[in-house]
C-alpha positions in Angstrom: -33.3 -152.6 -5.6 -32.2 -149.9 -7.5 -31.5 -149.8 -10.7 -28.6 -147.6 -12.7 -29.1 -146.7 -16.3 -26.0 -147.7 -18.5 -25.5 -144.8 -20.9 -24.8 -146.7 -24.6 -22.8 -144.3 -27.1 -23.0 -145.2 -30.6 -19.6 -146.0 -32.4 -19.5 -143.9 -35.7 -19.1 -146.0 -38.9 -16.9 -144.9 -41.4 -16.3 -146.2 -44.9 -13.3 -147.5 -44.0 -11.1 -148.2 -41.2 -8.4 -146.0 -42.9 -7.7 -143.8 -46.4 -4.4 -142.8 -47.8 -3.9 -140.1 -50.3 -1.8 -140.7 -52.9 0.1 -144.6 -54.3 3.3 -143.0 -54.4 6.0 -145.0 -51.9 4.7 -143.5 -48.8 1.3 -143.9 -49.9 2.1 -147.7 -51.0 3.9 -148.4 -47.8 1.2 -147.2 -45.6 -1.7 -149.0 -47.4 -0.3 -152.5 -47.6 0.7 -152.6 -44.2 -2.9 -151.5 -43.1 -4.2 -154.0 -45.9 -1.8 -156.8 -44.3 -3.1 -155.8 -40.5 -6.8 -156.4 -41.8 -7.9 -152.9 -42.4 -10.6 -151.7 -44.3 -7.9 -149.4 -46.8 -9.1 -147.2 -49.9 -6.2 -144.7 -51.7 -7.1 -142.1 -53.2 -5.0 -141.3 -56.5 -5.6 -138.3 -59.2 -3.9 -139.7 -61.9 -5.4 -142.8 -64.1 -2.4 -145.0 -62.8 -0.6 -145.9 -59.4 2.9 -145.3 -58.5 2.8 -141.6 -57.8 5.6 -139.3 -59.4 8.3 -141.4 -58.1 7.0 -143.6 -61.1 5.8 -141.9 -63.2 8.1 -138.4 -63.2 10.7 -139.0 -61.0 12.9 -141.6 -59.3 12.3 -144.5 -62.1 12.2 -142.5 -65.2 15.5 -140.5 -65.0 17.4 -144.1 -63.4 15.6 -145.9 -66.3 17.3 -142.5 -68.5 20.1 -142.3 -66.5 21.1 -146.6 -67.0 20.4 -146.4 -70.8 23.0 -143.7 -71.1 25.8 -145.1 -69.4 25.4 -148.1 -71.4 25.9 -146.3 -74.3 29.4 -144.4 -72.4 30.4 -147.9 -71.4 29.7 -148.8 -75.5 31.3 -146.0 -77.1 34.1 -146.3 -74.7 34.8 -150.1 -75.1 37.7 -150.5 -77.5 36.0 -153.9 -78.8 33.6 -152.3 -80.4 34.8 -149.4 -81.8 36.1 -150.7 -85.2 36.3 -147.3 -86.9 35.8 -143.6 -85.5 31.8 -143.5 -85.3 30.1 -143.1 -81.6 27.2 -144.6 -81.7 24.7 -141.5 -80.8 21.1 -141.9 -79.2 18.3 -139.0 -78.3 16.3 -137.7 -75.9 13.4 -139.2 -77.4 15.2 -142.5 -78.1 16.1 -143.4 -74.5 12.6 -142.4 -73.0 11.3 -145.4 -74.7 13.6 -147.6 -72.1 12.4 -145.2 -69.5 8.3 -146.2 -70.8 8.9 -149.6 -70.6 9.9 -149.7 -66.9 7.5 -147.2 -65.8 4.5 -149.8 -67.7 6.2 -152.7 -65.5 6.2 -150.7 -62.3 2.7 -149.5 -62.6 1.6 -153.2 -63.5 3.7 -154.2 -60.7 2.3 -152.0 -58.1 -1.4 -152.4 -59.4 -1.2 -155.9 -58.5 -0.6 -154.9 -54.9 -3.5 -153.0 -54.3 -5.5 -155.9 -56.2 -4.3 -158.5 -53.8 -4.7 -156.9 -50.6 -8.3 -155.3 -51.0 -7.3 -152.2 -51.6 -9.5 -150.4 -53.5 -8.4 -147.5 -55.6 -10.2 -144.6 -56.0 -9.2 -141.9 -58.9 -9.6 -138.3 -58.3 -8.8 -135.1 -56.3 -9.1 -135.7 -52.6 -9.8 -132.4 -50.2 -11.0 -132.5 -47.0 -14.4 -132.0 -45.6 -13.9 -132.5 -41.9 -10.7 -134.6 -40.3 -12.6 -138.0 -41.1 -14.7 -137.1 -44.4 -12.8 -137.2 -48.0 -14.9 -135.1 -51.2 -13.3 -136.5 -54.3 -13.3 -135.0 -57.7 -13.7 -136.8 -60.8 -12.3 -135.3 -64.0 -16.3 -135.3 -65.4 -16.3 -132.8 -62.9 -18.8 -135.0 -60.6 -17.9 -135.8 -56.6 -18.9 -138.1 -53.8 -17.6 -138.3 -50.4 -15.9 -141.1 -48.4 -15.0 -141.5 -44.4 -12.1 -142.8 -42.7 -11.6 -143.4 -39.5 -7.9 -142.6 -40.0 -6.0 -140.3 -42.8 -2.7 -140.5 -44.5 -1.3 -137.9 -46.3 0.8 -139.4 -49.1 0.4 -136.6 -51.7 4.4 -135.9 -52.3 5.9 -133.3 -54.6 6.1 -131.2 -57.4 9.3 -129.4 -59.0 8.8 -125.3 -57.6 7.8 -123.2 -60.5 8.7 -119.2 -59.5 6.1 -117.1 -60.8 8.3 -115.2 -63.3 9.4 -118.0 -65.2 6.8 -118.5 -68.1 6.6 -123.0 -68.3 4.2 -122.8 -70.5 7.2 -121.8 -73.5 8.0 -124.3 -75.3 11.6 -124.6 -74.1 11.3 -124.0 -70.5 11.1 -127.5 -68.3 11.0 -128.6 -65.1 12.2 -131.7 -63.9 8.2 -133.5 -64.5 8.0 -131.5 -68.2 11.7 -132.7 -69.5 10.0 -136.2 -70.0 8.5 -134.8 -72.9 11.1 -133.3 -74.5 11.0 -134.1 -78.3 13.4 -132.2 -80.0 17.4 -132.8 -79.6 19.2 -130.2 -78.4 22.5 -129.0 -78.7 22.8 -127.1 -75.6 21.5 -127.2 -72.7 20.8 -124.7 -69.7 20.2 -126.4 -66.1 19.8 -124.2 -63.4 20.1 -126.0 -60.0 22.8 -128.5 -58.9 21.0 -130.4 -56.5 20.0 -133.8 -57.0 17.8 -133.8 -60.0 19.9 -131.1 -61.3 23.5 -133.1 -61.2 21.5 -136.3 -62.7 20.1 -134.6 -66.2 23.2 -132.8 -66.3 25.3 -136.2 -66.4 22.4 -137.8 -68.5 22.7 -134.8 -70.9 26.1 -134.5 -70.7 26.4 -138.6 -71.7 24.3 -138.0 -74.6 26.6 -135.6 -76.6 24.7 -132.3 -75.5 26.7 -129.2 -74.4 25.8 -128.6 -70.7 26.0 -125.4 -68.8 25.0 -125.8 -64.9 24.3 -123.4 -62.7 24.8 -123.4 -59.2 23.1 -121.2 -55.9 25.8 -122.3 -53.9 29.3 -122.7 -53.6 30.1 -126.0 -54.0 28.5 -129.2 -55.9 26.0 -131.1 -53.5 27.5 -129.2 -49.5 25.7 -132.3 -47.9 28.1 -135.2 -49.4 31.6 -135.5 -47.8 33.4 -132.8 -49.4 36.3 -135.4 -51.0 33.3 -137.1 -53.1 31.3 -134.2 -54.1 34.5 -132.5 -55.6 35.2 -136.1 -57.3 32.2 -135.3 -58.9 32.3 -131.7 -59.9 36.0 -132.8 -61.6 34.8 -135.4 -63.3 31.3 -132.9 -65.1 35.1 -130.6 -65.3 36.7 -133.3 -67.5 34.0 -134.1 -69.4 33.2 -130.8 -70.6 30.3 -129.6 -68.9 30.6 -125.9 -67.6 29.4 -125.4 -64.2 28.8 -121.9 -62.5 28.9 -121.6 -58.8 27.5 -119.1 -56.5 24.7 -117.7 -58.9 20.9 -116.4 -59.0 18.8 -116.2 -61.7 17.1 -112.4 -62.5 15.4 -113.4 -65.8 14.8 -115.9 -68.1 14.2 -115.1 -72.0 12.3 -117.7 -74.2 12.7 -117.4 -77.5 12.0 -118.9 -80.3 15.2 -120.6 -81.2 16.3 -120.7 -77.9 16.4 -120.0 -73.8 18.4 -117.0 -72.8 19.4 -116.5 -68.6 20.2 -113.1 -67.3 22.2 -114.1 -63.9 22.3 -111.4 -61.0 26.1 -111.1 -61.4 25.3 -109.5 -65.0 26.3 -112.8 -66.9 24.3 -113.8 -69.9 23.5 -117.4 -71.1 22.0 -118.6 -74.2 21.0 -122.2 -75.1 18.6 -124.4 -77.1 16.3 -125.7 -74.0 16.3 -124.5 -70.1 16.2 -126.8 -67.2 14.7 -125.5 -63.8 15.6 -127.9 -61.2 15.8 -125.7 -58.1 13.7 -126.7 -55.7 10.0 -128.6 -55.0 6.8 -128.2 -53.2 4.6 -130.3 -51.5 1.2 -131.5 -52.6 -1.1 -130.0 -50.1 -2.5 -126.5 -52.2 -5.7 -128.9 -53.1 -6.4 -130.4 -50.2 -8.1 -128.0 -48.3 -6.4 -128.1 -45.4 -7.7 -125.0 -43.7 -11.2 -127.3 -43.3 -9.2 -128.9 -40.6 -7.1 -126.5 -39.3 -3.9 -127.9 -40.2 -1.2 -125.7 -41.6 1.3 -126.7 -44.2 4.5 -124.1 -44.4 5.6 -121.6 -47.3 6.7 -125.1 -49.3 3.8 -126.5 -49.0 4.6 -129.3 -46.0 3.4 -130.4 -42.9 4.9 -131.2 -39.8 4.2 -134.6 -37.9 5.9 -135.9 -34.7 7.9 -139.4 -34.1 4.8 -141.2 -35.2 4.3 -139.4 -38.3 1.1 -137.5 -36.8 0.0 -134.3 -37.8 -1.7 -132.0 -35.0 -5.0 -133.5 -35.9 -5.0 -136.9 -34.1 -6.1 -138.9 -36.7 -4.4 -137.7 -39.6 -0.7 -138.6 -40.6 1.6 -137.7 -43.2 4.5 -139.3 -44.8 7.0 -139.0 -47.8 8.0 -135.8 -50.0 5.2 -133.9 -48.4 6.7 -133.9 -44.8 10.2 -133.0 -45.9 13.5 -134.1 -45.2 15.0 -136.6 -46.5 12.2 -137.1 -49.5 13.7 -140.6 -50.6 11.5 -143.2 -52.3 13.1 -145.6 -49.9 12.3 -143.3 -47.0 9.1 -143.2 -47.8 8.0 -146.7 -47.9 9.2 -147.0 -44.5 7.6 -143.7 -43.2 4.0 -145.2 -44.9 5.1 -148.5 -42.8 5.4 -147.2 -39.5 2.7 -144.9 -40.3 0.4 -147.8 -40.2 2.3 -149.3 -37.7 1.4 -146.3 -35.4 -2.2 -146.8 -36.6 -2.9 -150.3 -36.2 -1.0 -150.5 -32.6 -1.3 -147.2 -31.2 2.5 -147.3 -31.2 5.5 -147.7 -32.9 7.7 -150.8 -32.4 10.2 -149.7 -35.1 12.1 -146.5 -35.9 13.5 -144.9 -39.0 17.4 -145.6 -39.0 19.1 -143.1 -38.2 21.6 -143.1 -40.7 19.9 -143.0 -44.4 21.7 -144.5 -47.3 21.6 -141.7 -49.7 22.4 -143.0 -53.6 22.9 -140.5 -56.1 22.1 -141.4 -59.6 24.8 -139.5 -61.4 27.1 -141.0 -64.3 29.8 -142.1 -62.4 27.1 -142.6 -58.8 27.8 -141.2 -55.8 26.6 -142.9 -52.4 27.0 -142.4 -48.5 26.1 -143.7 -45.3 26.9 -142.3 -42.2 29.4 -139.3 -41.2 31.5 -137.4 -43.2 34.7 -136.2 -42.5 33.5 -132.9 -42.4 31.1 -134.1 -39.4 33.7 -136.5 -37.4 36.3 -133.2 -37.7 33.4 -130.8 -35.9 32.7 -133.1 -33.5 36.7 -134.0 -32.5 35.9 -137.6 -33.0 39.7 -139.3 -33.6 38.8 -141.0 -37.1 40.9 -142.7 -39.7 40.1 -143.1 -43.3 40.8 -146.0 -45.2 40.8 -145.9 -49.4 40.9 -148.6 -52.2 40.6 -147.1 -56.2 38.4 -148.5 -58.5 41.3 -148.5 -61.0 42.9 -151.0 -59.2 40.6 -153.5 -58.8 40.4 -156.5 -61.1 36.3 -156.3 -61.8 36.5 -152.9 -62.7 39.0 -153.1 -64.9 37.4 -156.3 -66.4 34.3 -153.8 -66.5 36.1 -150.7 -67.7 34.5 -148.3 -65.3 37.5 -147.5 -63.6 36.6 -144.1 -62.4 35.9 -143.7 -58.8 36.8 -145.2 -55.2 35.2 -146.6 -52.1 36.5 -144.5 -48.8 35.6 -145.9 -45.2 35.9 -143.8 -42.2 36.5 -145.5 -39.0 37.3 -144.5 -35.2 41.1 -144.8 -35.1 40.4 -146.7 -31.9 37.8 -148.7 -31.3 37.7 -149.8 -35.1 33.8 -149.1 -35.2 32.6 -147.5 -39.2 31.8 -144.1 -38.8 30.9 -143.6 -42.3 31.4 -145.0 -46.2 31.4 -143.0 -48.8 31.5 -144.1 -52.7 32.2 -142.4 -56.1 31.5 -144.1 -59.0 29.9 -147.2 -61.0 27.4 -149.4 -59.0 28.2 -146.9 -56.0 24.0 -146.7 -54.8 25.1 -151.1 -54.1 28.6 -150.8 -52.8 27.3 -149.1 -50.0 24.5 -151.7 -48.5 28.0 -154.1 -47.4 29.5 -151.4 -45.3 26.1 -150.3 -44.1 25.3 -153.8 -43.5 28.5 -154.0 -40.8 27.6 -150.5 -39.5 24.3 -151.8 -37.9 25.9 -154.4 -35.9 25.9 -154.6 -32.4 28.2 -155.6 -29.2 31.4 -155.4 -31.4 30.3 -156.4 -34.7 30.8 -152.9 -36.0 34.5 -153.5 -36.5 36.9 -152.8 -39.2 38.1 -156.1 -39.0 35.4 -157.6 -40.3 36.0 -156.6 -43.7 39.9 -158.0 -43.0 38.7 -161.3 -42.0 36.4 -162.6 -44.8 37.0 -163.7 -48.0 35.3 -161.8 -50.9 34.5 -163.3 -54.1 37.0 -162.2 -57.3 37.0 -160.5 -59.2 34.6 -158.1 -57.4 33.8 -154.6 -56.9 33.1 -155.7 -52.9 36.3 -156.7 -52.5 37.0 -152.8 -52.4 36.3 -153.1 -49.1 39.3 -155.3 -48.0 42.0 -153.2 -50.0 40.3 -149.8 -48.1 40.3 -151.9 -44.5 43.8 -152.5 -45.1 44.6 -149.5 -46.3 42.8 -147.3 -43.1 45.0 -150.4 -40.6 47.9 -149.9 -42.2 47.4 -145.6 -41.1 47.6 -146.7 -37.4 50.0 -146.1 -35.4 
């Protein structure tokens, strides 16, 4: 009888089944659904607390600043309670205590998640060994090494600092930096009118300070339909706020008293504090990712496929740091499918393809789906349907009767193409038309909006009055 020899090959054992760098939303995402699928799951985070700079520097601070200071619009502006000619006036310094008290809840919040799934949290700078070994850095300047079978990259982003510009001067911020602003300026230099940019300039703006903005393009936020982004740059208009268009940056002065901008076009600007909000970087120069040969590009990303995978098999990536569309609410669902892709070797779900975006500007802005702009490209034959803040009962109830709710829809079939809202409670409006937009075999009909009774007063019944407004177009 003869007898084969059965080769035996020893299974590696790792640490853990899987590690995720960074607790930020991607990071968070990723590690409970691993937790949840029984994975052995550590994170990795450099800073004392969870929550990454979504919580700590980014999204939740400036809504946190951005709420407080429309409150105080919505006070000053309120005819009840302006008995004589005083505004009430607030700081810098004074809302950033709102903005402290969130961020303690969110981190107390998100602490108790990794706590309850087994997830332990390890602080310190991660960089990699080899594609399944981790050295971390402790700030006593000790290390110690962990293995993963599997990697997620959840470091996100950090405002882009151009070598020229000196941060370290006292008057010179970045989007991180500006939360510890302490003094109460006058005037204010933002250069960048992207995202961040428009959001402190309207938080600025709201709080009594003279606002100059300066824009590298030509227009206000070129990804919005064009109607709602000029609705915007108006409104900054009619408040006061000067905004340049179509300008560089070829030096900026600190001083002692002051900030002063040299543009390219020979302009000079002077103000109390600068702003740089043009542009971020990902969170991969400490990694070390040349141990594993994987490349990140001049902004410091990396690029994964459908599965968010990176080239190396077992590392993924998710969030800020793999570009577009670097949304907190993207990311949680990127670090979820991430896992997903771990756990079963596939992915059942899918990113949406169209993102809500919510813009936290004072009035909002908000979109889901096509712009005109888009449907006009492509020759799809689209209607438009409108209803005006100013005439609906809530909102004037409210007194935030700046803005409107505009619904685009194909002229035939009735299907919503796109909605797109300016102004108070915008970042909500929008879930009930994206709501509709996701149905399937029919239900993604203009009619819908016709047929159902909304409560009142409302701001959702904005939808009826544009419905009716975009049927009564046809023809």
């Amino acid at each position: 009888m003869l007898v084969t020899e059965k080769k035996i090959t020893k299974k590696t054992v790792y640490d853990y089944d899987a590690i995720v760098i960074g607790t930020g939303p991607g990071g968070e995402g990723a590690a409970m659904y691993l937790a949840k699928s029984g994975k052995r799951v550590a994170a990795i985070e450099r800073y004392k607390s969870v929550g990454g700079g979504c919580t700590h520097w980014g999204t939740i601070p400036s809504k946190a600043l951005r709420h407080s200071v429309s409150r105080l619009i919505e006070f000053n502006e309120n005819p009840l309670f302006q008995l004589d000619d005083q505004h009430t006036r607030l700081t810098f310094s004074q809302i950033l205590k709102h903005a402290a008290g969130v961020i303690r809840k969110q981190v107390k919040l998100r602490a108790g998640f990794y706590d309850r799934n087994l997830v332990k949290i390890h602080q310190g700078e991660a960089r990699f060994i080899d594609a399944h070994t981790l050295e971390i850095s402790d700030d006593d300047g000790s290390s110690y090494t962990l293995s993963a079978e599997n990697i997620v990259i959840a470091t996100g982003s950090r405002p882009y600092r151009p070598p020229q510009v000196n941060f370290n001067h006292t008057r010179i911020y970045d989007s991180d930096t500006i939360l510890s602003l302490a003094h109460e300026p006058k005037h204010i230099i933002i250069y960048g009118a992207g995202v961040i940019g428009c959001e402190y300039a309207s938080i600025f703006r709201g709080l009594g300070v003279r606002v100059d903005l300066v824009n590298t393009r030509d227009r206000l936020l070129s990804f919005m339909d064009a109607e709602i982004s000029d609705s915007l740059s108006y409104h900054f208009w009619n408040s006061g706020m000067t905004i340049r268009h179509g300008e560089e940056f070829a030096q900026i002065e600190g001083h002692e008293d002051g900030v002063v901008l040299h543009l390219q076009s020979g302009k000079k600007m002077k103000a109390d504090c600068f702003l740089f909000a043009n542009g971020r970087t990902g969170n991969t120069d400490m990694l070390n990712l040349a141990a594993i040969n994987l490349n990140a590009d001049s902004r410091g990303l990396v690029s994964v496929n459908s599965r968010y995978q990176t080239s190396i098999d077992n590392i993924y990536a998710v969030g800020d740091v793999i570009g577009y569309p670097s949304l907190a609410s993207a990311a949680y669902d990127q670090g979820r499918l991430a896992g997903e892709a771990i756990v079963k070797g596939n992915l059942d779900g899918h990113l949406i393809a169209d993102i809500p975006v919510g813009i936290y500007t004072i009035p909002e802005m908000s979109s889901v789906g096509k712009t005109e702009q888009e449907l006009t490209n492509a020759k799809i034959p689209y209607e438009v349907g409108r209803a005006q803040f100013k005439h609906l009962a809530r909102a004037q109830i409210a007194n935030t009767s700046v803005g409107s709710l505009k619904i685009l829809f194909h002229r035939d079939t009735l299907e919503i193409l796109g909605i797109h809202c300016f102004g108070e409670r915008a970042a909500e409006i929008v879930h009930i038309g994206q709501a509709i937009m996701m149905q399937t075999n029919g239900g993604n009909n203009l009619n819908y909006f016709v047929h159902t009774t909304f409560n009142y007063p409302t701001m959702a019944e904005a939808y009826r009055v544009a419905a009716l407004n975009g049927l009564n177009r046809l023809f």
